[in-house]
C-alpha positions in Angstrom: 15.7 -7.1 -12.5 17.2 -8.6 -9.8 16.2 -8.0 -6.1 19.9 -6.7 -5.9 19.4 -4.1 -8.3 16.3 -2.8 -6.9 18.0 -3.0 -4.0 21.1 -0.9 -5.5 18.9 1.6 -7.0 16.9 2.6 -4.1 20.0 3.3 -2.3 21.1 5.3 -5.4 17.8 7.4 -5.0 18.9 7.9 -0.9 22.3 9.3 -2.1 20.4 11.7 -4.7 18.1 12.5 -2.5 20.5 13.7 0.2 22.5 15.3 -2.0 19.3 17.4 -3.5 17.9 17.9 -0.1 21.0 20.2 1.1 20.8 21.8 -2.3 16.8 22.7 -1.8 17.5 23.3 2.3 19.9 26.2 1.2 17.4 28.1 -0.4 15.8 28.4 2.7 17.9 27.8 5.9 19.7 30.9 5.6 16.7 33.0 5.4 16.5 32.2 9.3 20.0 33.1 10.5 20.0 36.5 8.2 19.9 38.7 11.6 22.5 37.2 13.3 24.6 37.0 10.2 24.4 40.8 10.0 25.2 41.2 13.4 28.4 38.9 13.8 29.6 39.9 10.3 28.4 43.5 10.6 26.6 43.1 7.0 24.6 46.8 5.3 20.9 45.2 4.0 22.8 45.4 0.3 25.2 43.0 1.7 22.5 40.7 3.2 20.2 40.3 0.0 23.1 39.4 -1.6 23.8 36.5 0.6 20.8 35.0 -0.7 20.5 36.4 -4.2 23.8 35.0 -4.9 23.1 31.7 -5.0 19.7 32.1 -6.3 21.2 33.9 -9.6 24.3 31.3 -10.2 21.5 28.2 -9.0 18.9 28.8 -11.7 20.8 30.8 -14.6 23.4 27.9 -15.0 20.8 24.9 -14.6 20.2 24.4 -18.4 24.1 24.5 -19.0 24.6 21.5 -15.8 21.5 19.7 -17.3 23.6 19.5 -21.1 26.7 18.8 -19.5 25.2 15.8 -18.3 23.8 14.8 -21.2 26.6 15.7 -23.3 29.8 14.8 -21.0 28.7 12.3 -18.1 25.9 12.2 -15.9 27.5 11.1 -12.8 30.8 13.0 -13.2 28.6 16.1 -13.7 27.3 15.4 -10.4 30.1 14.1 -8.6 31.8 17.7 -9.7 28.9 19.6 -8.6 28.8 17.4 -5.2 32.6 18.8 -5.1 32.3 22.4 -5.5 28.7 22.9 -3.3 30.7 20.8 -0.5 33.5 23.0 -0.5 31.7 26.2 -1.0 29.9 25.5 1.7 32.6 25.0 4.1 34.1 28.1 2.7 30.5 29.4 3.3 30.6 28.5 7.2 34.2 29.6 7.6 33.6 33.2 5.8 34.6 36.4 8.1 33.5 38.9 5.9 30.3 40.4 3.5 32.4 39.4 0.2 33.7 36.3 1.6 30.3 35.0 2.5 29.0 36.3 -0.9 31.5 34.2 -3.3 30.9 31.4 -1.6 27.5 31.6 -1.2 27.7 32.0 -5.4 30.3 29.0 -5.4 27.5 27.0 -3.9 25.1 28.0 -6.6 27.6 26.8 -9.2 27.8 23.5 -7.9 24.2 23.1 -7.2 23.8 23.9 -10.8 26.0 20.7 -11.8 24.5 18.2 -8.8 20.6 18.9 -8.8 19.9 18.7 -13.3 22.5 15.6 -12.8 21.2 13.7 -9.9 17.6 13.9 -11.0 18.6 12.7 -14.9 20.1 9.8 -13.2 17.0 9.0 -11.3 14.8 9.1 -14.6 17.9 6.7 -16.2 17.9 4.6 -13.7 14.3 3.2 -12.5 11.7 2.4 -14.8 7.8 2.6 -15.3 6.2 2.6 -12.5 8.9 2.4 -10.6 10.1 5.5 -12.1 7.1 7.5 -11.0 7.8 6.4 -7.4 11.1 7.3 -7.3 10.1 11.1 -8.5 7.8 11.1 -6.2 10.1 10.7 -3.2 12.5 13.2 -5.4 9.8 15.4 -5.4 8.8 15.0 -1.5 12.7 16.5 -0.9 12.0 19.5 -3.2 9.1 20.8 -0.9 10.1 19.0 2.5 13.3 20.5 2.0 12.4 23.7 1.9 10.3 23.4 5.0 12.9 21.7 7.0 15.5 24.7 6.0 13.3 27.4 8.0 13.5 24.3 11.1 17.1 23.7 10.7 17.7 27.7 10.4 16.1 28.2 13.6 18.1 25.3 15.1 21.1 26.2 14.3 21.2 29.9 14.7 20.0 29.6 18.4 22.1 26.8 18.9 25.6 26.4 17.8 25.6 29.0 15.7 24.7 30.6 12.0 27.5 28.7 10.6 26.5 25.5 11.4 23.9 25.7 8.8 26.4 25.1 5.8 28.6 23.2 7.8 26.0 20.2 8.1 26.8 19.8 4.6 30.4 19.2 4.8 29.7 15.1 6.2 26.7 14.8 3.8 28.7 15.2 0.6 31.7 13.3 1.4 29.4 11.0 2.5 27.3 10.9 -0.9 30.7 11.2 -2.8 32.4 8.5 -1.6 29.5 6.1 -1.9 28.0 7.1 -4.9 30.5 6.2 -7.4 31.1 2.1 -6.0 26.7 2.2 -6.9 26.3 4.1 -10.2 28.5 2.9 -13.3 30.6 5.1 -15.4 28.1 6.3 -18.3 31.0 8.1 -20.6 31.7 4.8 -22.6 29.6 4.2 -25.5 27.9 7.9 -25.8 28.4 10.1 -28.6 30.6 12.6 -28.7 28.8 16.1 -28.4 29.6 19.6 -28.2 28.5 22.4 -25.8 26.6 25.2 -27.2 28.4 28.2 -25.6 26.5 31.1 -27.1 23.2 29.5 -26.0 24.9 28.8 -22.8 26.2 32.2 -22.2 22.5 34.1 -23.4 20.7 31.2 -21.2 22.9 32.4 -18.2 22.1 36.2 -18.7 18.1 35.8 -19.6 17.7 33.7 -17.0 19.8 35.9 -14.4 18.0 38.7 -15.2 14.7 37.7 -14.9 15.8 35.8 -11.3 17.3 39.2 -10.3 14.7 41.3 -12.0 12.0 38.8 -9.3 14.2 39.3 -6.2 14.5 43.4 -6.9 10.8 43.1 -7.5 10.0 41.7 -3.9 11.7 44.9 -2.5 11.0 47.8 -5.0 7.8 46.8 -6.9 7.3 45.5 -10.1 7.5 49.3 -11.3 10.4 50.7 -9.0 14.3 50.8 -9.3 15.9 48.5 -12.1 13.0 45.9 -12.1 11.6 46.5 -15.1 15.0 46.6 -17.3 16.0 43.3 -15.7 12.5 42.0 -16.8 12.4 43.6 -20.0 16.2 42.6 -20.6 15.2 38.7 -19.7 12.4 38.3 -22.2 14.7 40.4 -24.9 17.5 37.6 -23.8 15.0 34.8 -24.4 14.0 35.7 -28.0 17.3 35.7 -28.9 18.1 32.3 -27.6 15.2 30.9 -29.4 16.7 32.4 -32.4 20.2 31.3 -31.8 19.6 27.4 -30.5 17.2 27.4 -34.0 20.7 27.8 -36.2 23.1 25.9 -33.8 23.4 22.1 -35.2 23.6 21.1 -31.6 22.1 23.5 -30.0 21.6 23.9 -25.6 18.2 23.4 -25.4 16.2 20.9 -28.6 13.7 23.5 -29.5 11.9 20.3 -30.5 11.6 19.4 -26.8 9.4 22.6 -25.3 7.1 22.0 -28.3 6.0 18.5 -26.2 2.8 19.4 -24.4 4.2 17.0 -21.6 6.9 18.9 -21.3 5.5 22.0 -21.3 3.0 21.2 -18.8 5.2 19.9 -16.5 7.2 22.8 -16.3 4.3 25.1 -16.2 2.7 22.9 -12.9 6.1 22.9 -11.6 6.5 27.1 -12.1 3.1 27.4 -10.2 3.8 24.5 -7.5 7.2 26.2 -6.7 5.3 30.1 -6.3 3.1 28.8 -4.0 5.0 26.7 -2.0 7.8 29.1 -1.8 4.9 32.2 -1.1 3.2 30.1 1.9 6.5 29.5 3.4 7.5 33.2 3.2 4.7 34.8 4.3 3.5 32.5 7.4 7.4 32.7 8.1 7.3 36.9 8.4 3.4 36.2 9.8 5.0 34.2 12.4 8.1 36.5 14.0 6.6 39.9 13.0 2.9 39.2 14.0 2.9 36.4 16.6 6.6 36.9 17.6 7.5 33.9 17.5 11.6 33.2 17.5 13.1 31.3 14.9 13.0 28.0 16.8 9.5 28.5 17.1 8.4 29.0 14.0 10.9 26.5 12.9 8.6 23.7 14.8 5.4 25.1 12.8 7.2 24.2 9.5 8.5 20.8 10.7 4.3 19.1 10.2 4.0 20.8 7.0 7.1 19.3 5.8 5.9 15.7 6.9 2.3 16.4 5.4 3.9 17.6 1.8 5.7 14.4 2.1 2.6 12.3 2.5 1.3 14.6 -0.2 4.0 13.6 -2.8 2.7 9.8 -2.0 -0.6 9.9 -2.8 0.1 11.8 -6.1 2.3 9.0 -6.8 -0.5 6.2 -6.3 -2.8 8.8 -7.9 -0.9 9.1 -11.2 -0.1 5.7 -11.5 -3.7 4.7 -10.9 -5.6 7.6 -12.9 -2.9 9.9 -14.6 -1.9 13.5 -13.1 -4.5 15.0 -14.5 -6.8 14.2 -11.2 -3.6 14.6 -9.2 -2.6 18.2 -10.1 -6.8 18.9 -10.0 -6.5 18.2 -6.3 -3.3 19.2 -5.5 -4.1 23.1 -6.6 -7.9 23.1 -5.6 -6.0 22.0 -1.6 -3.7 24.9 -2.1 -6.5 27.0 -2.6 -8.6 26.0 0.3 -5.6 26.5 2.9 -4.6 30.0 1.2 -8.7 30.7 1.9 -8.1 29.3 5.2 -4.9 31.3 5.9 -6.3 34.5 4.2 -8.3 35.0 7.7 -5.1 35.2 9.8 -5.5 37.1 13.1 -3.7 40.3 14.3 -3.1 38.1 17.1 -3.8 35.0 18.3 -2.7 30.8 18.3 -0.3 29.7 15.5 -1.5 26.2 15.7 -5.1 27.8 15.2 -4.3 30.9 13.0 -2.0 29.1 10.7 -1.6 25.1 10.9 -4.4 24.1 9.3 -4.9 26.1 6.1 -0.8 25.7 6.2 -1.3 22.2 6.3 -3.9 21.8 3.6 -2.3 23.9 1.2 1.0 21.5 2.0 -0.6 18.3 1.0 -2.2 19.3 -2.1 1.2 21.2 -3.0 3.1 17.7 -2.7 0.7 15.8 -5.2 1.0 18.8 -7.4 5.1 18.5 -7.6 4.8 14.9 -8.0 2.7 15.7 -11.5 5.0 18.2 -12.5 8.4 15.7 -12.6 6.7 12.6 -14.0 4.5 14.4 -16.3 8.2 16.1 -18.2 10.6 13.8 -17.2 8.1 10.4 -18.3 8.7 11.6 -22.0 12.0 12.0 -22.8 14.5 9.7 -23.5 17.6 9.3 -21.8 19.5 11.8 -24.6 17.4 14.7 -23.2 16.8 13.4 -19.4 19.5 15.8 -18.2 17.9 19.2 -20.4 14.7 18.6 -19.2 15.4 18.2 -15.4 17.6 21.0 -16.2 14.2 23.0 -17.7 12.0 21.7 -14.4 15.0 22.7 -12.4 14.8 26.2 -13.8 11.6 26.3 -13.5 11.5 25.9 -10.0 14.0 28.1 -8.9 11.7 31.3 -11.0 8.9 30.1 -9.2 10.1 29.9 -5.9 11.7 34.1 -6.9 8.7 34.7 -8.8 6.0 33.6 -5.8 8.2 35.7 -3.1 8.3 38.8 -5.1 4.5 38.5 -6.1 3.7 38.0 -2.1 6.2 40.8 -1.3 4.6 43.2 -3.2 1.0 42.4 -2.2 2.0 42.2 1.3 4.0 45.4 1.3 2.5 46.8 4.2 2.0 44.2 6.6 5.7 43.4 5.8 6.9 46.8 7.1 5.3 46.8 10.2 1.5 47.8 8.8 -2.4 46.1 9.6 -2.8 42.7 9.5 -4.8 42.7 6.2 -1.5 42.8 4.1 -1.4 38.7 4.6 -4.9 38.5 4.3 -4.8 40.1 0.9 -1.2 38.0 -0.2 -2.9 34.7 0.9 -6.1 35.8 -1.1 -4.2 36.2 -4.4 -2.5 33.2 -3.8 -5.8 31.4 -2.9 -6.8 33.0 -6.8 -3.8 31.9 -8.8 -4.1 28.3 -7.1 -7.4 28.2 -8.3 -6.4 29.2 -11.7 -3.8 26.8 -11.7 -5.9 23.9 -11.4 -7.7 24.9 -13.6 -5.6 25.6 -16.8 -2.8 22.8 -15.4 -6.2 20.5 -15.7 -7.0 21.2 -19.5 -2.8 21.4 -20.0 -1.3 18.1 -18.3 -2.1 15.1 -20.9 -4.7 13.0 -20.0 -3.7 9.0 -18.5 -1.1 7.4 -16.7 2.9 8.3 -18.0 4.5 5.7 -20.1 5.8 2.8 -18.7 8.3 2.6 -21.2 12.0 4.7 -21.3 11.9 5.3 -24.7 11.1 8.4 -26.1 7.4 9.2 -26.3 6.9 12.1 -28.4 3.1 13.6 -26.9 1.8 16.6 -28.0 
């Protein structure tokens, strides 16, 4: 390949990347400007869960259905329509003057981060190669958990300084940006690809099992796993998931290839990905509420606490890189989880009160770098054995998998936590960060004896590994 390519490619990964990284910040960012959301747009606590549990629901229950489309249809016009919608939304988002306003758009933006993020990663596994490949997810993998991290920084920025709106008006320039360049880089890929058709009933029962058990998670974070609706939305999920399993087994071309989660690569990686997500998601969560409700902190200040983890999970995802391409992500995702559970030990002791650079930094720190390595594993263990026919699903599946994480580790936390949440002792984080310390452990563990043992493939072909 010439050094022009490479050099094309890499600024195809930029374009991605920026693209992904407002997708992932918006999972966080508006967690920080809640209050004075409610306030300005005098929103009732219904009204502000479902600012965020809007695009949560439409985010991860269409994710399957963008990564098909962009196998099916066109991988870059998938994309470049999701780019569209998200940008739009998000303006509309910003420009919203009241609770149902700010709610469709907020779902809007789900949509279209449905289309962009299953797109944008399948053309990252289509378009670098080998080892190559691997370091490309790696930096695609350093934006899923930076990202995050720098939406609690952003949120704090922008709520005390221009205002709340600001933080989905920064994405306005980013995607006209990325669409106008992105197209003159990445070639057309509808010529030469067979025509196929869209499963719609296994679209349609992927939407609803996966919505409920999203929604089912976020009711579950304020009721308990027991209380309100949770359990019929949980119940209701599973129910929904046995049936698509039955109905993509008669379709002749069906969502989801059952054939695919029978890989134990892809399995893996969407099991290390499920646990990285909970973690990552739970740490961020809980040292957030720790921080404002404990210490006091403002959002700007706790905001500056995130912005070192988010450049140590970056550093994490590079070593996980050289790691797997030097020993396999079976020592990688070892690491990554045994770190997580050494900072979640670490943060476990949190003071009533205290230093935040002493009480939380380092055990937030630790558990960031090993968390890094750990999503690094998770992409190029799944996406390394696939071929390009079923690179869109899959990052579609990892996709899914961690947006039920990231619900999944929040309500687990939430629960746990209840009482230091609502104003109760201290020991409420101690006991959350303990359980997490546990299920890190575990992880490694069963992610060791799970994720196949070597370096991925260099090749693009599909490798079928079981």
């Amino acid at each position: 390949m010439s050094r022009t390519a490479v050099r094309t490619n890499w600024w195809v990964l930029v374009l991605l990347c920026l693209a992904q990284f407002m997708v992932i910040l918006d999972v966080t960012v508006v967690n920080v400007a809640l209050p004075v959301i409610a306030t300005e747009l005098d929103l009732d606590r219904a009204a502000l869960t479902w600012v965020v549990t809007a695009y949560t629901l439409c985010f991860g229950g269409l994710m399957l259905l963008g990564g098909r489309l962009a196998d099916v249809v066109s991988r870059r016009g998938v994309f470049l329509t999701g780019l569209a919608v998200f940008t739009v939304a998000s303006l509309a988002s910003g420009l919203a003057g009241s609770a149902t306003a700010l709610v469709a758009a907020r779902a809007a933006q789900g949509v279209g981060a449905a289309l962009l993020s299953p797109a944008a990663m399948s053309i990252v596994t289509t378009t670098f190669h080998g080892k190559e490949r691997n370091r490309a997810l790696g930096v695609w993998a350093a934006i899923a958990g930076a990202g995050a991290a720098a939406g609690v920084l952003l949120g704090g920025l922008f709520t005390a300084g221009p205002g709340w709106e600001w933080v989905f008006f920064i994405n306005v320039p980013v995607g006209v940006f990325v669409a106008v360049l992105l197209p003159r880089l990445v070639p057309s890929d509808r010529s030469g690809r067979s025509p196929g058709k869209i499963d719609v009933p296994g679209a349609l029962i992927a939407v609803s099992a996966v919505g409920a058990l999203i929604y089912a998670l976020v009711r579950a974070g304020d009721t308990g796993w027991g209380g309100g609706s949770t359990p019929y939305f949980l119940a209701a999920g599973v129910v929904l998931l046995v049936v698509f399993v039955v109905v993509e087994r008669r379709v002749a071309e069906p969502l989801v290839r059952l054939e695919l989660l029978t890989r134990r690569p892809v399995v893996a990686g969407n099991l290390v990905m499920l646990a990285a997500s909970s973690l990552l998601l739970a740490n961020f969560f809980l040292n957030s509420q720790y921080l404002q409700h404990v210490l006091r902190l403002d959002a700007l200040e706790a905001g500056l606490i995130f912005l070192p983890v988010a450049l140590v999970i970056g550093l994490g995802t590079h070593l996980g890189v050289r790691v797997v391409n030097r020993f396999g992500g079976r020592p990688a995702v070892a690491v990554g989880f045994g770190l997580a559970a050494v900072g979640a030990v670490l943060l476990a002791q949190v003071p009533a009160s205290g230093n935040a650079m002493l009480a939380v930094l380092p055990g937030f720190l630790i558990s960031g770098l090993g968390l890094g390595a750990t999503f690094v594993t998770a992409t190029t263990t799944a996406m390394a054995h696939v071929g390009p026919h079923d690179a869109g699903t899959t990052s579609g599946l990892i996709n899914t998998g961690h947006e039920l994480g990231a619900t999944l580790g929040i309500a687990f936390v939430s629960t746990v936590a209840a009482l230091s949440l609502q104003g109760g002792p201290v020991e409420g984080f101690g006991a959350a960060f303990t359980a997490m310390a546990i299920v890190a452990a575990v992880s490694a563990i069963g992610a060791t004896l799970l994720v196949p043992a070597g370096r991925p493939p260099a090749t693009d072909g599909p490798v079928f590994a079981h």
